[in-house]
N, C-alpha and C positions, 0 to 999 in steps of 0.2 A: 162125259159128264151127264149127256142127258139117261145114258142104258145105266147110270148107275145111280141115279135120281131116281128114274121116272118121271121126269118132265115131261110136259105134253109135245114139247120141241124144243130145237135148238137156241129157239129166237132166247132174247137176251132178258127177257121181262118173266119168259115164260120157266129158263133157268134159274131166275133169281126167286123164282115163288118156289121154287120144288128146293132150295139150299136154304133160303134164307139164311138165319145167324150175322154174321160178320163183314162187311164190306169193305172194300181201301176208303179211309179215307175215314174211319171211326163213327161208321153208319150202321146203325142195325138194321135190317127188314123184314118186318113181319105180318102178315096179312089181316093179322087183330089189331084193333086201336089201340089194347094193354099191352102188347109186345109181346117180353118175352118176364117170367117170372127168374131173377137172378138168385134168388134164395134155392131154387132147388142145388141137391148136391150130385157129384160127378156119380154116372152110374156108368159108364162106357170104358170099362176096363182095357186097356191098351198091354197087349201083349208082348214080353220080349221078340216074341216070333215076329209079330207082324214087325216089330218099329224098324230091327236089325233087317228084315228084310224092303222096307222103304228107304234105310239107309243106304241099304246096297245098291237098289236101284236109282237114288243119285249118284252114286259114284260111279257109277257105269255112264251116267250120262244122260239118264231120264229124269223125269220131271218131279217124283215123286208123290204122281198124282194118281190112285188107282185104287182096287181095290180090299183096302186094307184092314177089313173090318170099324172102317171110320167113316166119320160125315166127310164129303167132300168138299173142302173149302180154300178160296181162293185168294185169302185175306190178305199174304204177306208177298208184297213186293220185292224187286233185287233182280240180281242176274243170278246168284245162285240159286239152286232151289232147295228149299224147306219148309219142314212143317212144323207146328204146332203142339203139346203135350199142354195136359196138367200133371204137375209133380210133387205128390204130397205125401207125408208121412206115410200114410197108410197105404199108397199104391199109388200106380202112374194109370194116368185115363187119356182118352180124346176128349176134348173140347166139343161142346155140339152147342145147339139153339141156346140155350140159356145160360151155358155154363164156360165163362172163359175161360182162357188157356194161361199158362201160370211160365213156360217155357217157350221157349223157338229152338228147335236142331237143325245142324246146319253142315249136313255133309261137303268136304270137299271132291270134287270129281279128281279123279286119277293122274289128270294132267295137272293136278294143283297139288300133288304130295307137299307135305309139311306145312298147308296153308291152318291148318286146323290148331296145330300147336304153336304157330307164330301168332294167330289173332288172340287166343287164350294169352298167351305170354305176354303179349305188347297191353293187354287189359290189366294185366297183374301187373307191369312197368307203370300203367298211367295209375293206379291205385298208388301205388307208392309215392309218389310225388305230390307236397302239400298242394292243395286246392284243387286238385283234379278227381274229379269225378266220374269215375268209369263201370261200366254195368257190370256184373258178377257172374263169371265165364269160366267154366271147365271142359275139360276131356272125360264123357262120358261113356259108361261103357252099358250099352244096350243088347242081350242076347249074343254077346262074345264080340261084337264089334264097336269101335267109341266116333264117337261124332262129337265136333264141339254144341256145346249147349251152355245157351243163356239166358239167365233171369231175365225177366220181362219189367222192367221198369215204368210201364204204361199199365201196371196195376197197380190196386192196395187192398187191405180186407177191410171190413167195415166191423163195430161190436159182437156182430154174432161170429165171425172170422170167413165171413162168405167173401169170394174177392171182386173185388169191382174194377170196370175198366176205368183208366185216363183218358182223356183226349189228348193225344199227341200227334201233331204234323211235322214232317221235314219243313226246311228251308223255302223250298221249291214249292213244295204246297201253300207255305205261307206267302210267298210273293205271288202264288197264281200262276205261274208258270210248266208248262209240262215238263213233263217228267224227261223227257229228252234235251231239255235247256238249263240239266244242272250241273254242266260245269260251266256258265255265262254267268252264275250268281258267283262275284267277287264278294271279297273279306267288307270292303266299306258301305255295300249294299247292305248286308248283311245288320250290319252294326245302325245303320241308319234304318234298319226296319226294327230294329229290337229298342229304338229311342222310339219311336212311332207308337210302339204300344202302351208307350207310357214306362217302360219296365225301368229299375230302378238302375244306377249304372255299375252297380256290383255284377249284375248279369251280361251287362256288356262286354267288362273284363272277365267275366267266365267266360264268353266265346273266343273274347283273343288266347286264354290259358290253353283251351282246348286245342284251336289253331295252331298256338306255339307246340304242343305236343306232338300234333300231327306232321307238322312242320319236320320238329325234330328226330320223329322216326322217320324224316322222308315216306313220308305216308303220302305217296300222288290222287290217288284213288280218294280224295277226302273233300268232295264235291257236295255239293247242297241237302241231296237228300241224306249224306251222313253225318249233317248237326238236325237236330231237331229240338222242338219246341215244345212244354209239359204244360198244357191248360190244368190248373188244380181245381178249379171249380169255384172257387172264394173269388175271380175276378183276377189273381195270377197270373203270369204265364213266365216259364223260367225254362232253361237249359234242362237237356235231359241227361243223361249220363254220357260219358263217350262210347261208340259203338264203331263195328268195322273198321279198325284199327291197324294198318298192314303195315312194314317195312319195304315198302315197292324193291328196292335196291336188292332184295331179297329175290326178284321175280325179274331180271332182266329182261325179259322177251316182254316186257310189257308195259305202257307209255310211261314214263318217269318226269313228266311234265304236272304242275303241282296244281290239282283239281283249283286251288284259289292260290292265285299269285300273292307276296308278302313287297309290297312297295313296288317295282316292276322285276322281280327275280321271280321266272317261274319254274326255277329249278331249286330244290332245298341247299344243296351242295351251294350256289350261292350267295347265300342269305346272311344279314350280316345287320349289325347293331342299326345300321347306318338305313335299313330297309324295315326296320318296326319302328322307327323315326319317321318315314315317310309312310306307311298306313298308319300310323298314328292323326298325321297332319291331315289326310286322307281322308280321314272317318272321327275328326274333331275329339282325338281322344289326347289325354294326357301323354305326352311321352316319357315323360321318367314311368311310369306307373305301366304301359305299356313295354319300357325296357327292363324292370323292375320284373316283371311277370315273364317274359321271354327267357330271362336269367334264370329264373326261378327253377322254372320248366328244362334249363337244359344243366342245369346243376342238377337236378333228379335224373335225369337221365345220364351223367358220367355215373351217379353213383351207387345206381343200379342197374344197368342195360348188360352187364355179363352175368348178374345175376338172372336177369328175367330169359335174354339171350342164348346165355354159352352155349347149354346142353340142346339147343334143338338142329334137328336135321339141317335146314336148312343154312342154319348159322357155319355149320361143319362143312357144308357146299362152297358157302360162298364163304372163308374163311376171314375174306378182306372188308365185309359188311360191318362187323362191331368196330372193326378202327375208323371207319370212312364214315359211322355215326357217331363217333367218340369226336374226331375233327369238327364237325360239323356243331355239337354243342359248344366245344371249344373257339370256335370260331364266334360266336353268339356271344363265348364270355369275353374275350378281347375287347 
């Protein structure tokens, strides 16, 4: 970072003055008191060359950090790695100082074949289902190679159509908690910090809707930092779209234990009317209106998870995954 900066060193103060731009955590830095001017337009044309060839380099295994004719920036969190685009009519740019990023790509590495077209897929499932709100995800194809990539929903454009950032934090950010104690954040935490703000209780029951989706895809991996919270600016604060959405059961070599237990079932496979009855009671919420919205959530998903499903690789692997998530909403409607 520093040979491709020019920073005066490695120290930590001395890299964040030679990058400035974007930090974790919805910080800007910049060494003027006026910042940075948002109205300039994207000049830093992004090449199919370079991007496909940053793709390739996470899917090998690296970091995706290097030098690729871009600012170097460290802004996006995760265990995968990924970078950043703006993606506009007129041409795809990098992001730099003034001008935010409009995308996230997000290669899978090689030992995760087919994870790219199951997260895209399970985004078009949760779309489909009334009341779920899911971010806008495709298989794109960059210089002969495609990565998933997703709209960024922590933007908007303002009148002149320049875009501006959101403030958005996960879970775990919201409770203050590091980033390595986000699967200790339970579902009734949760729900008792979303009353805390004041927030109205329609978004309450947006995050049991969400949970029940995740739930439903036996999504384990659906720990704190993959709900997050949209500050709009007016004194709001609301649910963001669903993001990293996976059918674990898809990925057997990999913990199948459920980032947030639903009553004490911390497995999806046994989860049952009887267990959104008790986080209901749990986290002071209505229970019909909570079993009303679990139903909901897994009646969209018998009635479309072969269509979002069928065709992908890994659906073809693991043949017995669409029946064993077909039970499992069934079992919800019992």
């Amino acid at each position: 970072m520093r040979s491709i900066t020019g920073a005066r060193s490695t120290g930590a103060w001395d890299l964040l003055y030679a990058v400035e731009g974007d930090l974790p955590g919805g910080v800007l830095l910049h060494p003027s008191e006026n910042g940075f001017d948002e109205g300039v337009s994207y000049t830093l044309n992004a090449s199919q060359t370079d991007i496909s060839a940053r793709i390739a380099n996470i899917t090998a295994g690296g970091s995706g950090f290097g030098d690729y004719n871009a600012p170097p920036r460290f802004s996006l969190a995760g265990a995968q790695g990924k970078f950043a685009l703006v993606i506009e009519e007129e041409g795809v740019y990098w992001p730099d100082k003034g001008t935010p990023s409009t995308h996230i790509v997000k290669p899978a590495r090689k030992e995760l074949l087919g994870l790219e077209e199951l997260e895209a897929a399970s985004l078009h499932l949760a779309s489909q289902i009334r009341g779920v709100k899911a971010a806008h995800a495709e298989l794109r194809e960059f210089g002969g190679v495609t990565a998933f990539t997703v709209e960024r929903f922590d933007r908007e454009r303002d009148e002149a159509g320049n875009v501006r950032r959101l403030h958005m934090e996960d879970l775990t950010q919201a409770l203050g908690r590091e980033p390595a104690f986000k699967y200790s954040v339970s579902a009734p935490q949760t729900i008792r910090l979303l009353r805390t703000f004041g927030i109205d209780d329609d978004v309450q029951y947006e995050f049991v809707r969400q949970l029940a989706f995740n739930v439903g895809i036996s999504n384990a991996d659906a720990h704190a930092k993959n709900y997050s919270l949209l500050h709009t600016g007016d004194g709001r604060v609301k649910m963001t779209p669903m993001y990293d959405t996976i059918p674990m059961l898809m990925f057997p070599e990999y913990e199948q234990r459920l980032g947030m237990k639903i009553g004490n079932q911390r497995h999806a496979k046994n989860v049952s009317v009887d267990d959104w009855v008790y986080l209901s009671k749990q986290a002071d919420l209505d229970p019909d209106r909570v079993v009303m919205i679990a139903r909901e959530v897994s009646e969209g998903i018998l009635a479309n998870i072969d269509d979002a499903y069928g065709d992908t690789d890994r659906a073809k692997q693991y043949p017995d995954a669409i029946p064993t998530l077909k039970r499992l909403a069934e079992r919800t409607l019992r």
